[in-house]
C-alpha positions in Angstrom: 11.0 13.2 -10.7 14.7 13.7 -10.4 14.9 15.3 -6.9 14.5 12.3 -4.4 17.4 11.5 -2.1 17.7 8.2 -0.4 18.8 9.4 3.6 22.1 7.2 4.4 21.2 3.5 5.1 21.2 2.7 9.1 24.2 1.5 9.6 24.4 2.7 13.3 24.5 0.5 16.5 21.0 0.4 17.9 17.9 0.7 15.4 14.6 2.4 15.6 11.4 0.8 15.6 7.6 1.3 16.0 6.6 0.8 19.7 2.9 1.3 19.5 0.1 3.0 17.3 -3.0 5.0 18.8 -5.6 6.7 17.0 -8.6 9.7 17.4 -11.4 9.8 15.0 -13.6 12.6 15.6 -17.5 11.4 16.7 -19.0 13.4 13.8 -19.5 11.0 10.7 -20.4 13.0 7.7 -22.1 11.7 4.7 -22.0 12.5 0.9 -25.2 14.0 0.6 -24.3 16.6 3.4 -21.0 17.6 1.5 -22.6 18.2 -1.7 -25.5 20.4 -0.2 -23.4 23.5 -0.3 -21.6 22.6 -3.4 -24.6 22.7 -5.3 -23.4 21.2 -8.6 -22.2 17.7 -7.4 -24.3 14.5 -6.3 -23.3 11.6 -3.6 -22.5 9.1 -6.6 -20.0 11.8 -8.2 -18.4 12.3 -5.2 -18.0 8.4 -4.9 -16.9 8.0 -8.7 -14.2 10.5 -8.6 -13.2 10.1 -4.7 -13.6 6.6 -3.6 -15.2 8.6 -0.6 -18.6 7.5 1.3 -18.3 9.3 4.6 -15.5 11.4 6.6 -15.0 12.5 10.6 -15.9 16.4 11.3 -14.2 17.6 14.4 -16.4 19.0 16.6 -16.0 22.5 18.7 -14.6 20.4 21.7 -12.6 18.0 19.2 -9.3 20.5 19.4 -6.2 20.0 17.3 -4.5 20.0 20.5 -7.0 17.5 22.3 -7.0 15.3 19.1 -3.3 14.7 19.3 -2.9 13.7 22.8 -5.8 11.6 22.7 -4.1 9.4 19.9 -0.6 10.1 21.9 -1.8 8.4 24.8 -3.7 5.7 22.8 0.0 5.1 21.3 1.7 5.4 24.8 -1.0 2.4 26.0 -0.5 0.0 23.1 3.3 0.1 23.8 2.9 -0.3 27.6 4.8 2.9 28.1 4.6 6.0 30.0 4.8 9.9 28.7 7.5 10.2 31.8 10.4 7.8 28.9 9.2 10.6 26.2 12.3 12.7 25.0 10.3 14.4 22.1 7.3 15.1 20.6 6.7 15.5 17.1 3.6 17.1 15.4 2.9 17.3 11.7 0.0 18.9 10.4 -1.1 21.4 8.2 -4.0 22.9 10.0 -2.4 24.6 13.0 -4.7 26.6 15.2 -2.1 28.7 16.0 1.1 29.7 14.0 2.6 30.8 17.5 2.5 28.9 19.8 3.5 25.9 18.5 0.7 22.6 18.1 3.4 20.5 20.0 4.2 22.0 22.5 0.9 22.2 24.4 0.3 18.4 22.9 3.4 18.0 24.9 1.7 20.0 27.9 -1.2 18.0 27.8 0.3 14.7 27.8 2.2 15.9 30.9 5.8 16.6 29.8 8.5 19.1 29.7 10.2 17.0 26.2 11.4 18.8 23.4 8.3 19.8 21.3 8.4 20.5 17.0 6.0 20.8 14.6 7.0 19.3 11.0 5.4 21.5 8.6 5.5 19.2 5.3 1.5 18.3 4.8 0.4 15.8 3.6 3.9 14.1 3.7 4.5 15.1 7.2 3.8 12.0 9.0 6.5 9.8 7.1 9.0 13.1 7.1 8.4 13.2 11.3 8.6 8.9 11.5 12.3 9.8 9.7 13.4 12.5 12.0 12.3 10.7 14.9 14.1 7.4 14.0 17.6 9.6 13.6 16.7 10.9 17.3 16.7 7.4 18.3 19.4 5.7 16.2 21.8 8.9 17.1 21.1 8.2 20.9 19.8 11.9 21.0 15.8 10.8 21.8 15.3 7.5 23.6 11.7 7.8 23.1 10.0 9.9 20.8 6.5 10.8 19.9 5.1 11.2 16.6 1.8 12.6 15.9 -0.2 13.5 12.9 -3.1 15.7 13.0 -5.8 17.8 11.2 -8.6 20.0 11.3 -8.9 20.2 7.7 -12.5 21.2 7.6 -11.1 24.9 9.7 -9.8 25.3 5.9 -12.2 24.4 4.3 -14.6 26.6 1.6 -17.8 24.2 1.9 -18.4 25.5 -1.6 -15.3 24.5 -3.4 -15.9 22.0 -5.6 -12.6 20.9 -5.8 -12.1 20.0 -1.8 -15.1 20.1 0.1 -16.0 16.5 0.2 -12.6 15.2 0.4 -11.5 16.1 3.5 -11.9 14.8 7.0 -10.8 14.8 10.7 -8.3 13.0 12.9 -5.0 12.3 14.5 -2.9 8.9 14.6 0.2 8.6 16.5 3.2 6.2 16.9 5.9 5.5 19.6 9.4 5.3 18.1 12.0 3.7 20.1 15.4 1.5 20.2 15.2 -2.3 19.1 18.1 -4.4 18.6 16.5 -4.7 15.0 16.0 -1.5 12.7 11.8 -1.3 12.5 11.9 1.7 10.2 13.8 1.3 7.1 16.1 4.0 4.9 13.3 7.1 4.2 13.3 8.6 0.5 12.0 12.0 0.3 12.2 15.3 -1.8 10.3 18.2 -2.9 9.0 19.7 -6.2 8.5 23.2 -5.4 7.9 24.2 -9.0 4.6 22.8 -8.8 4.2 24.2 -5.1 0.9 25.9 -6.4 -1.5 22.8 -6.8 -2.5 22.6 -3.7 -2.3 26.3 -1.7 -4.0 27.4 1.0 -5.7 30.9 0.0 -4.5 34.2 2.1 -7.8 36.3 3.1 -8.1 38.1 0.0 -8.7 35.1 -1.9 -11.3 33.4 0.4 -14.4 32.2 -0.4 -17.9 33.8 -0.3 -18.6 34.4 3.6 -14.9 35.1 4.1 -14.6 31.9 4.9 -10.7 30.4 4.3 -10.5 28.5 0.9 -7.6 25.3 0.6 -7.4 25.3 -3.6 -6.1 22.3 -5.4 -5.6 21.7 -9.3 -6.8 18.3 -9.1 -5.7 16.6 -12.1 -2.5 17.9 -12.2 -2.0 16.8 -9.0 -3.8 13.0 -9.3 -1.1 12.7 -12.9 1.5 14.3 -10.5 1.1 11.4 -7.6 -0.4 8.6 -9.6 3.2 8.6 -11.7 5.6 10.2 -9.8 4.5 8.3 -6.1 5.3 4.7 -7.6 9.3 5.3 -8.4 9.8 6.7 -4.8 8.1 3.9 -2.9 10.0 1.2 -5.3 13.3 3.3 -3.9 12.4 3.2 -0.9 11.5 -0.8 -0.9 15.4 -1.2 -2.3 16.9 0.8 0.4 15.3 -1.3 2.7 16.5 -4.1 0.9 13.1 -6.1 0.0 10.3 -6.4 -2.9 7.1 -6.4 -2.7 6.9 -10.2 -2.1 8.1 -9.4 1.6 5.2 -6.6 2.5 1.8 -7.5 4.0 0.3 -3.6 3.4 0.8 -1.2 1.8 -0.2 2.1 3.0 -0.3 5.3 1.4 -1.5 9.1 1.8 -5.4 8.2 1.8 -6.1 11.0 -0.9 -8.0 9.6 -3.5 -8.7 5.7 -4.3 -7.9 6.2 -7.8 -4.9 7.4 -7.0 -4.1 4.7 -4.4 -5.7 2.2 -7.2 -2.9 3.4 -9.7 0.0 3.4 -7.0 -0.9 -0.5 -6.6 -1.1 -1.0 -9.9 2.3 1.0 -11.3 4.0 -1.6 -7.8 2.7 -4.7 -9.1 1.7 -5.7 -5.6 0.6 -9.6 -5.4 -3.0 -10.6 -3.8 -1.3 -11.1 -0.4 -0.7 -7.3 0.2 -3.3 -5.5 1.5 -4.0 -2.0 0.4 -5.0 0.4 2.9 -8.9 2.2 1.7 -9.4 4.0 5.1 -10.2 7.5 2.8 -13.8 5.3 1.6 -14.8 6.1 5.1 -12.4 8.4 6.9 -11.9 11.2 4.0 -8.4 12.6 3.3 -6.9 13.7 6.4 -3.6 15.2 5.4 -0.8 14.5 8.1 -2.8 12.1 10.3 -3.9 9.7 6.8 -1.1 7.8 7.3 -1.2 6.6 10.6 -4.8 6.1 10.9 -4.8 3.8 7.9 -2.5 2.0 10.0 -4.3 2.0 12.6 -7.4 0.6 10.6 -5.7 -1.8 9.0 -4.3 -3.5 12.1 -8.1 -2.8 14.1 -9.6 -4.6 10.9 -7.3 -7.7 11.0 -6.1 -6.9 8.0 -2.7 -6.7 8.8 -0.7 -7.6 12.0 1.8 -6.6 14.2 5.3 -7.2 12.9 4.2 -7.2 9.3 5.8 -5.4 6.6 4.6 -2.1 5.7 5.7 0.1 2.9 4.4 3.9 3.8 4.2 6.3 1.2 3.4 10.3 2.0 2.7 12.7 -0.5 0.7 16.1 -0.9 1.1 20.2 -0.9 4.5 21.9 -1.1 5.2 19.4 -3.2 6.3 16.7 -0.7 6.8 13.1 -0.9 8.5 10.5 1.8 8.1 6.7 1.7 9.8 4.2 3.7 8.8 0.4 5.0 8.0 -0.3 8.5 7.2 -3.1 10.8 3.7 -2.5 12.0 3.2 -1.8 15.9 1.0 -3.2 18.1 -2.2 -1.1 19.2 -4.2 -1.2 22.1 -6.8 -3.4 22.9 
């Protein structure tokens, strides 16, 4: 992978940092067996074997895109004792828009109760790490003193329950972070490209190409894409460790897009992480959730005990388009 780019290190007089994480998880939990039902060809054990995945969140009919990102917006807001009256911004990333007009954010923003500036990141499975970057330039530029960042998905609205190649590994959710000033930069130096030449592994099908029932169909070439992340990922989070000037001796997570435990397994492996690092597994029981896997691996780690606030974290998101973004954070506190 040759198109990466290193953004310019933060040089500038205030830094950005992670205020507070919040979380949704849809009340649905949704088992193997049920998955494979509709596939027809697959068992619970394959599913495990090639996924990592035991369960994942459905969204139900009152579980909104909208509602689902507030909800972990004002979970965030709480954990970082603040208020959605010092919120300049609002960023969304996600995939699964209900609507392509009007935009997700912006009624996230009117349900939280604020007139901020309001953008959805379109950048998938990436677009939680690509959002984190743009909203620590708001702050470090003194544009944003407060901005937040949200990931969400209703993955299983684009979902063919009959695909064999998606259908059980995709879940539910929204995580969300409050980025703000610290006399200490909390987000380090992002490193993010694209490989558009391989845009179509992962594409979600127009009409024509649905599945049976009409029903919409997200397709995915899935080894081309698990050789595509499980070699290609490692480089870009070992960049993004040396732009933030330390090694893997100085992190206590590491957290990745939860796609696929091999794939996180290889990652690990290819970084040479030592014992004291703790991996993030939240896709064994939370599925892959696109835009909001990120955060609520985060979240789970830090819920868990697994990690705590202030430790080093080095993110790394990756997915359709092709998109990739890693940088290391200090982990936020999260509510009680």
């Amino acid at each position: 992978m040759t198109r990466d780019r290193i953004a310019t290190p933060h040089t500038g007089a205030r830094g950005a940092r992670l205020l507070g994480l919040g979380a949704y998880r849809p009340r649905r939990t949704v088992e193997n067996d049920e998955v494979c039902a509709p596939i027809g060809d697959v068992d619970p054990e394959w599913v495990l074997a090639r996924s990592g995945i035991r369960t994942r969140r459905f969204a139900g009919p009152d579980e909104t895109l909208v509602g689902m990102a507030a909800a972990a917006a004002d979970d965030a807001l709480a954990a970082a004792g603040a208020t959605v009256a010092t919120v300049d911004a609002v960023l969304v990333a996600t995939m699964s828009p209900d609507t392509v007009c009007p935009q997700v954010a912006t009624r996230v923003a009117d349900r939280l109760g604020t007139s901020a500036a309001a953008i959805d990141v379109g950048a998938a499975c990436s677009g939680f790490c690509t959002a984190l970057e743009l909203a620590g330039a708001l702050v470090r530029g003194g544009t944003s003193s407060h901005v937040l960042v949200v990931g969400v998905e209703r993955m299983t609205d684009l979902l063919d329950p009959t695909d064999r190649s998606t259908a059980f590994l995709f879940g539910d959710g929204a995580g969300a972070v409050l980025v703000g000033p610290g006399e200490e930069a909390g987000v380090g130096p992002v490193v993010w490209g694209s490989d558009g030449a391989q845009a179509d592994l992962i594409v979600h099908a127009p009409a024509e190409d649905a599945g049976p029932d009409g029903l919409p169909g997200l397709r995915m070439q899935g080894p081309a894409v698990f050789r595509w992340a499980s070699t290609q990922i490692a480089p870009v989070a070992e960049k993004a460790l040396a732009a933030a000037g330390v090694g893997v001796d100085d992190l206590g997570a590491f957290v990745p897009h939860q796609a696929n435990n091999r794939i996180t397994d290889a990652l690990a492996r290819a970084l040479a992480l030592p014992a004291h690092v703790t991996v993030a597994r939240d896709v064994v029981t939370t599925g892959n959730t696109s835009a909001a896997s990120v955060p609520l691996a985060m979240h789970a780690l830090l819920a868990d005990g697994d990690a705590r606030p202030g430790d080093l974290a080095l993110l790394a998101g990756f997915g359709a388009g092709l998109t990739y973004a890693a940088q290391v954070v200090a982990l936020p506190p999260i509510s009680s």
